[in-house]
MIZAVO-702319 format. One line per 3 residues: number of its first residue (from 1); their letters; for each residue z, y, x of C-alpha. Coordinates in Angstrom, 3 decimals, padded with zeros to 6 digits. Layout:
N
NUM = a = Z Y X; ...
% end
This chain:
387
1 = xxx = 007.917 -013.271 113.806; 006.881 -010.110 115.059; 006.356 -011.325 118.506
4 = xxx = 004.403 -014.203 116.920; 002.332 -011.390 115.198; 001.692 -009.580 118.089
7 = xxx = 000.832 -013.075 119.960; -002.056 -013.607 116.603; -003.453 -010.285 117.377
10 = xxx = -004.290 -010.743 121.035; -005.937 -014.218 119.835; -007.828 -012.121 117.007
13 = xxx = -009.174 -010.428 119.933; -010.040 -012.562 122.484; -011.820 -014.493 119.732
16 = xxx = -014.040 -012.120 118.693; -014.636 -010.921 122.391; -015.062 -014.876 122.999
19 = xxx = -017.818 -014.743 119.854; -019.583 -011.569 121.017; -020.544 -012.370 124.488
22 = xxx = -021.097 -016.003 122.815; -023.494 -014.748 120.399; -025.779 -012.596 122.866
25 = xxx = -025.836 -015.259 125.217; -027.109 -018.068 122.488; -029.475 -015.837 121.479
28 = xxx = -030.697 -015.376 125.066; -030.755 -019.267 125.897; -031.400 -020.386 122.617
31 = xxx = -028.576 -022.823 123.998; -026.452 -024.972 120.899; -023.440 -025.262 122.950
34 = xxx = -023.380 -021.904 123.048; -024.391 -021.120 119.634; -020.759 -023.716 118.882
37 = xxx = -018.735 -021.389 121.099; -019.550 -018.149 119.526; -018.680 -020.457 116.023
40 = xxx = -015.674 -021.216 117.402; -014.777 -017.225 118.474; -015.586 -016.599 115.027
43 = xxx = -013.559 -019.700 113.629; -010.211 -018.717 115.697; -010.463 -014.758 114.552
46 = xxx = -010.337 -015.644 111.181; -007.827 -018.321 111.434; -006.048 -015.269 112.933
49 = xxx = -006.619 -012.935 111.178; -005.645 -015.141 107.730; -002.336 -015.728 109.416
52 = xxx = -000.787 -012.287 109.781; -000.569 -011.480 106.445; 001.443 -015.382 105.975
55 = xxx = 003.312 -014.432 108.691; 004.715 -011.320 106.961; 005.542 -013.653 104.157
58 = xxx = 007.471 -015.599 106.448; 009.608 -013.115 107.449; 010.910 -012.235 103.496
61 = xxx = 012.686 -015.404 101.909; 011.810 -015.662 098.294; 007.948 -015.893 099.400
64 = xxx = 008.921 -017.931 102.813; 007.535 -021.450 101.306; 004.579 -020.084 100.578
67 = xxx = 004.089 -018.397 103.901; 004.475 -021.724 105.668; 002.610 -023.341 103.338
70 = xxx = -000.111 -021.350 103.757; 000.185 -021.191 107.918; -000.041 -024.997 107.746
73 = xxx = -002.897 -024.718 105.215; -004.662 -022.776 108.062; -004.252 -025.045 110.754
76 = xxx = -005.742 -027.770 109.006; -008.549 -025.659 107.749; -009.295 -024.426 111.409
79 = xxx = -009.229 -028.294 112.585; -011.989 -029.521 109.988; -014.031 -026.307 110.636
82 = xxx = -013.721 -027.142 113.983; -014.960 -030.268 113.765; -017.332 -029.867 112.081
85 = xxx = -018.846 -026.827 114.283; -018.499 -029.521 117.307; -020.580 -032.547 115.193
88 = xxx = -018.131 -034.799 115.401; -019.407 -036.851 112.869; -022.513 -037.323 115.377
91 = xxx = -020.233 -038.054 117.734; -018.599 -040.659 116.203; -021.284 -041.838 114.026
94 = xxx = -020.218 -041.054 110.527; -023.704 -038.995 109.969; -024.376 -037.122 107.030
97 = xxx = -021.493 -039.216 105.172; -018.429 -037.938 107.504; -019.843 -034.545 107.125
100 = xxx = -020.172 -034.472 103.651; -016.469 -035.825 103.590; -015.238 -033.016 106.186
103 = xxx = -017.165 -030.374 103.783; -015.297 -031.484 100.905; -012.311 -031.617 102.471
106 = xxx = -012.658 -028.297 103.652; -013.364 -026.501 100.245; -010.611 -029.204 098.640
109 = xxx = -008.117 -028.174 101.004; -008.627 -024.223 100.308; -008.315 -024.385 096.624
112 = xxx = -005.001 -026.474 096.415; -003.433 -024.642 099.363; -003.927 -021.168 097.260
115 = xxx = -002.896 -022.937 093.830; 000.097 -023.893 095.387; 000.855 -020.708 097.131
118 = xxx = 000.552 -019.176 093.732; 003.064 -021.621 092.047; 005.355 -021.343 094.829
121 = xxx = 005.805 -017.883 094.873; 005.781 -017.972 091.170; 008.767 -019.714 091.242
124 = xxx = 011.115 -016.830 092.310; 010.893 -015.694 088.690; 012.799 -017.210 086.142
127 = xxx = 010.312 -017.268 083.492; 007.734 -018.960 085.038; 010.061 -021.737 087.121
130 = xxx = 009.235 -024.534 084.908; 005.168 -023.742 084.446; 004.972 -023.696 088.096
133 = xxx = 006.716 -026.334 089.064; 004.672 -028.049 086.461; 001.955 -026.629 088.438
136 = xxx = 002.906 -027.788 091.946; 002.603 -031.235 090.179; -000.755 -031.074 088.756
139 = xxx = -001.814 -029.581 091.994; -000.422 -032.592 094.336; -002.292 -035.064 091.557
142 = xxx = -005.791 -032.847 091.603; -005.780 -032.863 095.667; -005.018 -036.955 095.664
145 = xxx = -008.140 -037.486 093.044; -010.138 -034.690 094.820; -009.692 -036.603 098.645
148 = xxx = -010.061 -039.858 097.219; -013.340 -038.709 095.546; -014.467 -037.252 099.073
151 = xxx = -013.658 -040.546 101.170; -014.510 -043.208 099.597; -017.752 -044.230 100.383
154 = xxx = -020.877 -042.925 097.800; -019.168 -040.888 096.082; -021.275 -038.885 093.739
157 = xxx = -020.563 -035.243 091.873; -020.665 -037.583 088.190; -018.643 -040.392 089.835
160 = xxx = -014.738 -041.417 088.122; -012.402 -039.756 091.034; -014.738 -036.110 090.368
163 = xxx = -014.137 -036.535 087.114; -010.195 -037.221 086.981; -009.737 -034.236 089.454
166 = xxx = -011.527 -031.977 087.554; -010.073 -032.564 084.380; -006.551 -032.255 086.409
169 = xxx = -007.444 -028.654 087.813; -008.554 -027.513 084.051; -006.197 -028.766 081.838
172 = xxx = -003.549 -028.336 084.370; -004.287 -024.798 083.859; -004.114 -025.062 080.345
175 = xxx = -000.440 -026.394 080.264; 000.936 -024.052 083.158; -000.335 -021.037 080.807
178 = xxx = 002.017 -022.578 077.929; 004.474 -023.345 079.971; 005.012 -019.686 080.895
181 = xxx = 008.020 -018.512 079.711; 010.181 -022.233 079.143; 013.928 -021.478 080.709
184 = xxx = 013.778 -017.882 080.077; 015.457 -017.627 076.523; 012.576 -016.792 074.284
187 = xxx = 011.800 -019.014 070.841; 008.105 -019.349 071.276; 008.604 -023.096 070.942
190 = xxx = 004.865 -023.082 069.316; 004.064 -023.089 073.049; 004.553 -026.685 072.875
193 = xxx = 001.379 -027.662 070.422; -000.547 -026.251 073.480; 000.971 -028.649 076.147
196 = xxx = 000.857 -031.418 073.805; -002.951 -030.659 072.950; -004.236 -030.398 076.293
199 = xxx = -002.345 -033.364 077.235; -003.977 -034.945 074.631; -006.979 -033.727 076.009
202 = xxx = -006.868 -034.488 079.348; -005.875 -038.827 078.322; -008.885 -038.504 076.217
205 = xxx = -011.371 -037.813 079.052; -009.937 -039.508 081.578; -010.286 -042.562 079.129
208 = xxx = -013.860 -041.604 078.470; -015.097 -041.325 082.159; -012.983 -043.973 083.275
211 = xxx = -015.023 -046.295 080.609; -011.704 -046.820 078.639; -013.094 -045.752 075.483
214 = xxx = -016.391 -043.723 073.908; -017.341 -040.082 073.336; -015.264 -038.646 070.914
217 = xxx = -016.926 -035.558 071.360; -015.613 -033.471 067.644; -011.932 -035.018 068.620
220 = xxx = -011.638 -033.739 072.005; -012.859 -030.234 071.822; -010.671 -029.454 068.895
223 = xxx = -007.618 -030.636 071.126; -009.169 -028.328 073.854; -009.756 -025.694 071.745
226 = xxx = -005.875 -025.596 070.446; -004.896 -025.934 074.006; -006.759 -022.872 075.361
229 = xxx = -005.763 -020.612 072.292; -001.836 -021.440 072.507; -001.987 -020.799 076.398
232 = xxx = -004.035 -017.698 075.856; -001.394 -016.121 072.811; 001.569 -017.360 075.235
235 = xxx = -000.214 -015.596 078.199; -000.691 -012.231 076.104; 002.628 -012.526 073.795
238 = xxx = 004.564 -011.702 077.535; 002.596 -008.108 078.070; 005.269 -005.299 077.663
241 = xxx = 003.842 -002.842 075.347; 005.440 000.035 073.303; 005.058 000.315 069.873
244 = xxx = 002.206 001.838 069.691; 000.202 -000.721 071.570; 001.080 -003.794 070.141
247 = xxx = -001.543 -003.605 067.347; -004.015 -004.181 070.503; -002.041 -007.729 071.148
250 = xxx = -002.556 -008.056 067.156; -006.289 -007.650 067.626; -006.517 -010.005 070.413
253 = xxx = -005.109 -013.068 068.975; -007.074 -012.289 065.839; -010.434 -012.140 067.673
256 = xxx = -009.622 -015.014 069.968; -008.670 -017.544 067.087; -012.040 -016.474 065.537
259 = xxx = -013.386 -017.283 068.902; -012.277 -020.208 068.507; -012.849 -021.273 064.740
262 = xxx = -016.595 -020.380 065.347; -017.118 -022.341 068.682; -015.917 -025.001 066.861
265 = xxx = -018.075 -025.283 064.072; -021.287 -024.345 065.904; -020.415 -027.933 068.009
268 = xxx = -019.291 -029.546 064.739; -023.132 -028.737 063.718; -024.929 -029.942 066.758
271 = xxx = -022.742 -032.703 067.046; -023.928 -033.525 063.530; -027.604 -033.276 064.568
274 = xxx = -027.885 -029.684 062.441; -028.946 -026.060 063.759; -027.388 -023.998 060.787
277 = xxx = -024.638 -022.694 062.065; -025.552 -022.313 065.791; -029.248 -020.485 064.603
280 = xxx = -027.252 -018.740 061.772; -024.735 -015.712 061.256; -022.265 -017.894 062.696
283 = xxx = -023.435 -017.143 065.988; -023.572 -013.748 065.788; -020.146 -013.678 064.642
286 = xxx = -018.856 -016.166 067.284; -020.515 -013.898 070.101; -019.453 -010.844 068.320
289 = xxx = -015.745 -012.236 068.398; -015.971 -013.204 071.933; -017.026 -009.596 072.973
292 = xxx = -013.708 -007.983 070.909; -011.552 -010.942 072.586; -012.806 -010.150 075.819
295 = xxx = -012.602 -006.375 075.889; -009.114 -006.423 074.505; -007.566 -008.942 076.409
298 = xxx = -009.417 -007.072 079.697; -007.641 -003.743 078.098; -003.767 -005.714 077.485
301 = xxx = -004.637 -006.285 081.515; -004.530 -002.954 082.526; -001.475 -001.924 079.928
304 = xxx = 000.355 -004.945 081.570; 000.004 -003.011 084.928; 000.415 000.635 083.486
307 = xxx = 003.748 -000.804 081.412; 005.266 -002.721 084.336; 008.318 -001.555 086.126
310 = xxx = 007.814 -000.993 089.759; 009.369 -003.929 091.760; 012.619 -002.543 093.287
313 = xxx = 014.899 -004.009 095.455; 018.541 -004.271 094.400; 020.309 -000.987 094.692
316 = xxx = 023.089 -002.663 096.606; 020.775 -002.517 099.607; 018.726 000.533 098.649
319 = xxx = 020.948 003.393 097.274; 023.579 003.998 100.047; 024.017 007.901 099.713
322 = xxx = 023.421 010.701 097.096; 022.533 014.473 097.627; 024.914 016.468 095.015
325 = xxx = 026.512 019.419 094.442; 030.214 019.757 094.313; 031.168 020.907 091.198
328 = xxx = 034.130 023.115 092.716; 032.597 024.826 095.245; 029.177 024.511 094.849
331 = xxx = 027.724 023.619 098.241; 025.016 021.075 098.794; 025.931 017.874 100.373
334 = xxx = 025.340 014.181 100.664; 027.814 011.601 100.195; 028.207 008.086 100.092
337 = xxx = 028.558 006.187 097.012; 032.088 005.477 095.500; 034.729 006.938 096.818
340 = xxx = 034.489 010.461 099.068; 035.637 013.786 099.511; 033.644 017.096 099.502
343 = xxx = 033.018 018.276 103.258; 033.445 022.062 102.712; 036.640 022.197 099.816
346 = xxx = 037.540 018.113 100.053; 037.550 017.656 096.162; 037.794 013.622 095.737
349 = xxx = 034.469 012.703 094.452; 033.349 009.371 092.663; 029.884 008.527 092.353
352 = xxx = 028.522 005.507 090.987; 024.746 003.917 090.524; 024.151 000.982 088.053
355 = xxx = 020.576 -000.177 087.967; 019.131 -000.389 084.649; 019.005 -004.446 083.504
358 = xxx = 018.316 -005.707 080.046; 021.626 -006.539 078.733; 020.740 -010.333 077.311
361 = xxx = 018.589 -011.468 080.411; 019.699 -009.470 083.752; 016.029 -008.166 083.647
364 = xxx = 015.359 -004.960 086.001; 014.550 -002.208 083.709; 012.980 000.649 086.290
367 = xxx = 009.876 002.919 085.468; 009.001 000.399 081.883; 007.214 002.164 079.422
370 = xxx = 007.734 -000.613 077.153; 010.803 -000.096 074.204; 011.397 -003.750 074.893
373 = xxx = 012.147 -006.487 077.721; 009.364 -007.869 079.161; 010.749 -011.249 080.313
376 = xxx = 013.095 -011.979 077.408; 011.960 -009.488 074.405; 015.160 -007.940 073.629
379 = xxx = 014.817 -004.259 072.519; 016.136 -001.885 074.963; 018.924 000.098 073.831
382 = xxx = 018.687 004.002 074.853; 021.340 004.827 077.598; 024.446 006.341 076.608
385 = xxx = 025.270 009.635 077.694; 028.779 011.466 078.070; 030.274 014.523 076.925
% end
């Protein structure tokens, strides 16, 4: 790929040189072919420019499927742009509807391609295999509402095929946050009230905008409302703290379920045709509880990232040699690992490196703050030391 790289960069160029002289001449000749050219100079150097960092993904194999995903992804993008720079639906007489359709596509296109560049890559890890293949799923059935929605013929924002691929997209998100974790050997099997409530969920509005059956407004939201509180605790629940911290995790879940209680009645109470709640204390405390929720789940963020081992590679592949001293005659040296001799008195030396993994879950252990696993939640025994 690096010759392919290299190959990007000179296009990356030429575009923009393409778009420059482009752009001074349209502005000269107040021409619209040439006003199209400079869009397409512009077009290609992004197109470009968005494929060398795929590329590089290309070259390392756990994120490879995404990299081509994305490449393809890119093409297509750059085609519809295209087209639509050049007025083809003039051209062919589609009008306004063709371009509307070619808009859509465009922005339908984008999102899916970077959901499921997200779940593919998420799938090199083993606790989140099952929510993102889950994902890739929901994905697929989101962009066949979403293009289905953008072709037919007068399709509106309010119309059936919106509504199905929105309700997809959120409640897809929803169950993928659950689903975190499934395969990985932890007992958080209340993670399942949140799938099943957001399933619930989504059959209940696709039934209602698909004219199956009527509002149900109380019903629904309390299904939505358990479905975004059991993804959120199964979201935080994974953060590697220390001891010390986990009274902030504590605090969260606290705050967010009265988030949650208080939402709930406020709607209860304009559902009902009443103001108390929603012109009352209620409402102070539901905003108050959304502010602490908020703040410490923004706060659990940045202790996810400060608590986080770095990402090594294997040491296998890393850790070849060692500097020591030998222990006999005491000169500085570096030797390979196993079996070797020292240079200057040839004492047999035996080195070995084990990289630090948690013992129940294979886990990679390096740099974490944390006194327990982050993928599986074993505690992390101290390492033993010789006499």
């Amino acid at each position: 790929m690096a010759e392919a790289r290299k190959l990007i960069l000179k296009v990356l160029l030429w575009s923009l040189a393409l778009a420059a002289v482009a752009g001074v001449l349209a502005v000269l000749l107040a021409s619209h072919v040439i006003w199209r050219v400079m869009g397409t100079g512009f077009l290609t150097a992004a197109a470009a420019l968005l494929m060398m960092p795929l590329s590089l993904m290309v070259d390392r194999q756990k994120s490879q499927p995404a990299g081509l995903f994305g490449l393809a992804a890119v093409v297509v993008e750059f085609i519809l742009i295209l087209m639509m720079i050049w007025e083809v639906n003039t051209l062919v007489g589609g009008g306004w509807e063709l371009f509307r359709s070619l808009w859509m596509t465009v922005n339908v296109v984008a999102g899916s391609s970077v959901a499921a560049m997200i779940f593919l890559l998420a799938r090199n890890r083993r606790e989140a295999r099952v929510a993102a293949t889950v994902g890739l799923a929901l994905t697929a059935a989101f962009f066949l509402a979403a293009m289905i929605a953008s072709w037919l013929p007068g399709r509106q924002w309010d119309d059936e095929w919106w509504a199905t691929s929105a309700i997809f997209a959120t409640m897809g998100v929803l169950v993928v946050a659950a689903l975190v974790g499934v395969g990985s050997g932890d007992r958080r099997h209340w993670r399942w009230i949140g799938v099943v409530a957001s399933a619930v969920a989504a059959v209940m509005l696709l039934a209602v905008f698909w004219n199956s059956m009527p509002w149900e407004g109380e019903i629904i939201t309390l299904f939505v409302a358990a479905g975004i509180y059991v993804a959120y605790a199964n979201v935080i629940m994974r953060v590697p703290l220390t001891s010390g911290q986990r009274w902030l995790r504590v605090g969260a879940l606290v705050t967010g379920a009265a988030t949650a209680i208080f939402t709930e009645l406020i709607f209860f109470d304009l559902a009902g045709g009443s103001s108390g709640f929603s012109d009352g204390i209620v409402l102070r405390l539901d905003a108050a509880a959304a502010i602490l929720t908020a703040c410490g789940t923004l706060a659990l963020a940045v202790l996810s990232r400060l608590n986080r081992r770095v990402d090594f590679e294997s040491l296998s592949r890393e850790l070849l040699r060692i500097t020591i001293f030998c222990p006999r005659c005491r000169r500085k040296q570096s030797i390979e690992l196993g079996g070797a001799a020292c240079k200057a008195c040839g004492l047999r030396i035996n080195v070995r490196a084990e990289e630090p993994c948690c013992s129940r879950c294979g886990y990679l252990l390096y740099k974490l703050a944390s006194d327990v696993c982050p993928e599986c939640g074993t505690p992390i025994a101290a390492p033993a030391t010789t006499g």
